[in-house]
C-alpha positions as CSV (number, residue, x, y, z in Angstrom):
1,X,0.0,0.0,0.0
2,X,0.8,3.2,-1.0
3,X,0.5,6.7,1.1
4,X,0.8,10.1,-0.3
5,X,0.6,13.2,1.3
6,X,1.2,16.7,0.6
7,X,1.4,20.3,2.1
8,X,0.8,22.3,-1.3
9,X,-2.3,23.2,-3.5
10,X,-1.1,22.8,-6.3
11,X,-3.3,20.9,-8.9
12,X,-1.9,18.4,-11.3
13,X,-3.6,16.8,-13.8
14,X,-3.1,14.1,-16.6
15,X,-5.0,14.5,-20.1
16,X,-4.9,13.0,-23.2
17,X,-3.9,9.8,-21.3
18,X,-3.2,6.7,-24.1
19,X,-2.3,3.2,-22.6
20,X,-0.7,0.6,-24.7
21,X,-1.6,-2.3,-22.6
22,X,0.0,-5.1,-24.9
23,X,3.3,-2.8,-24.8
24,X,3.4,-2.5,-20.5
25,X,5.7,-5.0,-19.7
26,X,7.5,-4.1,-16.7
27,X,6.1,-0.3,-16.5
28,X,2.8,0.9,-17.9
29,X,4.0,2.1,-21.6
30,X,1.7,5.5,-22.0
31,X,2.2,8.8,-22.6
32,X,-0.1,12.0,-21.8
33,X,0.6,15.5,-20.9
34,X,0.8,17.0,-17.4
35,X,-0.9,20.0,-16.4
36,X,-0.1,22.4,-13.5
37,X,-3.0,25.0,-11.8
38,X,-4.4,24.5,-15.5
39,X,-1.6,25.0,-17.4
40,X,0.4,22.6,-19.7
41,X,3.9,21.8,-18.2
42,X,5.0,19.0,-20.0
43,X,4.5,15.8,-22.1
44,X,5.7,12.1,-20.2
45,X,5.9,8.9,-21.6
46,X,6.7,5.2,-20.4
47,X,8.0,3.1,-23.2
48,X,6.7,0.2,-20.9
49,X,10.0,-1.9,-20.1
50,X,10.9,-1.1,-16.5
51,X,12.5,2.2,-17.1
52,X,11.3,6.0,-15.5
53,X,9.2,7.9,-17.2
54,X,10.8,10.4,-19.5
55,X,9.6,14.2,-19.0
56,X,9.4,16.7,-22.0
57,X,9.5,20.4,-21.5
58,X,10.1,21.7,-24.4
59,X,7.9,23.9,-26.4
60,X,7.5,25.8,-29.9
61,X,7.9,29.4,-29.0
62,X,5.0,31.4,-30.6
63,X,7.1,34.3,-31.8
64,X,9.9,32.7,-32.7
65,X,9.1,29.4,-34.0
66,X,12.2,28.0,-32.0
67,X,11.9,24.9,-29.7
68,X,12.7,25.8,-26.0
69,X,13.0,24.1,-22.7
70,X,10.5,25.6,-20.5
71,X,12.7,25.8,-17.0
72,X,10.3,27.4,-14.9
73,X,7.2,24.3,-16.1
74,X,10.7,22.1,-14.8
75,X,11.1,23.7,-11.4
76,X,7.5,24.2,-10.8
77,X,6.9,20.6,-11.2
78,X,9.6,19.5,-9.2
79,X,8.8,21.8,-6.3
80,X,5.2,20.1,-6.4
81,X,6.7,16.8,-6.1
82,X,8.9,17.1,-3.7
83,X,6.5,18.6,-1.3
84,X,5.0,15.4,-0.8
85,X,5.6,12.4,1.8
86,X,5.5,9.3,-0.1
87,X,5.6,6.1,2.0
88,X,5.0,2.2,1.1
89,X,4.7,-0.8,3.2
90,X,7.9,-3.6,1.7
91,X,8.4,-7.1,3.9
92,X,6.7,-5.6,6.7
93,X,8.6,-2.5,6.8
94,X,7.5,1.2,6.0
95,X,9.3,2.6,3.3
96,X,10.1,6.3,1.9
97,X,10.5,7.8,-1.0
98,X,13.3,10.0,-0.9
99,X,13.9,11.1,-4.4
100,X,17.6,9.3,-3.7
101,X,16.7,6.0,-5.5
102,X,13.6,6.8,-7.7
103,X,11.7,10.0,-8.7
104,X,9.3,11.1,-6.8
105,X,7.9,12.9,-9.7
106,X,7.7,8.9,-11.5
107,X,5.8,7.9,-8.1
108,X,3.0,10.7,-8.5
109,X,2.6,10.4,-11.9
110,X,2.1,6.4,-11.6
111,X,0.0,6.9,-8.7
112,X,-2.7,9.4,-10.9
113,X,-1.7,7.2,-14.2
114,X,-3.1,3.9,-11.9
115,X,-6.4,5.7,-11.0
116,X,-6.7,7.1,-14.4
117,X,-6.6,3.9,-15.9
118,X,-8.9,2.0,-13.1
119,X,-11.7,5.0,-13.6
120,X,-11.6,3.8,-17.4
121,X,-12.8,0.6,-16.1
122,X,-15.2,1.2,-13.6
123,X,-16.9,3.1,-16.7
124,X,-16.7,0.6,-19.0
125,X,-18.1,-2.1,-16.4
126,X,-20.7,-0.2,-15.1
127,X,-22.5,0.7,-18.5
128,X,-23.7,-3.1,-18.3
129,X,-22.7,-4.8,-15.1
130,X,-23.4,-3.8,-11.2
131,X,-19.5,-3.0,-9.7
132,X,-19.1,-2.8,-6.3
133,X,-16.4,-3.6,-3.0
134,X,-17.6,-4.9,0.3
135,X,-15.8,-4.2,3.5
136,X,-12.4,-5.9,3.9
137,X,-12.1,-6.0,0.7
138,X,-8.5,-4.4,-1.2
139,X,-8.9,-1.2,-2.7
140,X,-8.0,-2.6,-6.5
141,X,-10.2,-5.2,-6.1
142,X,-14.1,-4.9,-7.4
143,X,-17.0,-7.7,-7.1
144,X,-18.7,-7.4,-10.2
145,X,-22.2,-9.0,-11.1
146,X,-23.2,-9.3,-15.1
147,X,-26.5,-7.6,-14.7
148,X,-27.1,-3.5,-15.0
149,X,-27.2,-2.0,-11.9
150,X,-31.2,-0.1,-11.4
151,X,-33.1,0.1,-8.4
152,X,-34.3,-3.4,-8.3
153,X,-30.6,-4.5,-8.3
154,X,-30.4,-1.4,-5.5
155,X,-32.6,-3.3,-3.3
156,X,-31.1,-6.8,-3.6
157,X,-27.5,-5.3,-2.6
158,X,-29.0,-4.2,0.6
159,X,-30.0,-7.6,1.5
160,X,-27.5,-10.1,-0.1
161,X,-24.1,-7.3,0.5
162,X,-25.2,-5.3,3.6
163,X,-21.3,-4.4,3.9
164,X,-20.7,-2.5,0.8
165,X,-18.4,0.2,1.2
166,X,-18.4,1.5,-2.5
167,X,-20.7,1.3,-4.9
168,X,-18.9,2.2,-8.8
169,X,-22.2,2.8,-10.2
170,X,-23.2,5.5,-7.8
171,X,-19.9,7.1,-7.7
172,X,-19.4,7.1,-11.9
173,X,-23.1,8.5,-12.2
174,X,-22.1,11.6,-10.0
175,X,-18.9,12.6,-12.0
């Protein structure tokens, strides 16, 4: 399990998010841009075979035509990075990242890249099929039944699973 925290408000965002799921092999291969407070920062991409993610900052200047390296979109990002606590659990034992070993930057942006991908899902499944998680059960992990999910389906939930904790249906219809 993974824990973030942060101490900034500072909004990042992923868009135009494309998966290559028959190219992940150790990594998820993808690439998308980044967004900071609304503004485009960068493009990053995973070629997929166990390597960081590789940041682009460089833009076509406007008035000149020329390709620079935005700087500032670099620091900015960086700066919003590092002002979070990232800990895992390993064998037992808590774990940080430190930004020493591995990029912080590459644990945020896997961390938003794995919900991204996961919402894709739940909206796919729940067009058709009922999706939901009981308690006790692991955060990735859905129950899903093959039948569309509409008040009569509502009502057998509350008897058969009186522990549900989440309901995807629910949650995707109020996005």
């Amino acid at each position: 399990m993974t824990t973030i925290t942060t101490k900034t408000t500072d909004k990042v965002e992923l868009k135009a998010v494309k998966h290559f799921e028959a190219m992940s092999e150790e990594t998820q291969c993808f690439t998308a841009n980044i967004y900071l407070n609304g503004k485009k920062v960068c493009f990053v991409k995973n070629e997929g075979h166990g390597g960081c993610n590789f940041y682009d900052y460089t833009f076509k200047d406007k008035k000149t035509g020329e390709w620079t390296r935005d700087r500032e979109c670099e620091q900015s990002l960086d700066q919003w990075a590092d002002s979070h606590h990232i800990s895992y659990e390993m064998d037992g034992e808590i774990c940080e990242v430190t930004g020493e070993y591995s990029s912080k930057l590459d644990w945020l942006i896997d961390d938003m890249l794995e919900k991204a991908l996961e919402l894709k899902d739940l909206k796919r499944w729940c067009r058709t099929k009922t999706v939901f998680q009981v308690e006790g059960q692991n955060d990735g992990s859905w129950t899903i039944i093959d039948a569309p999910y509409d008040q009569r389906m509502k009502d057998h939930l509350a008897v058969k699973y009186p522990t549900i904790s989440r309901l995807a249906n629910e949650e995707i219809l109020k996005r």
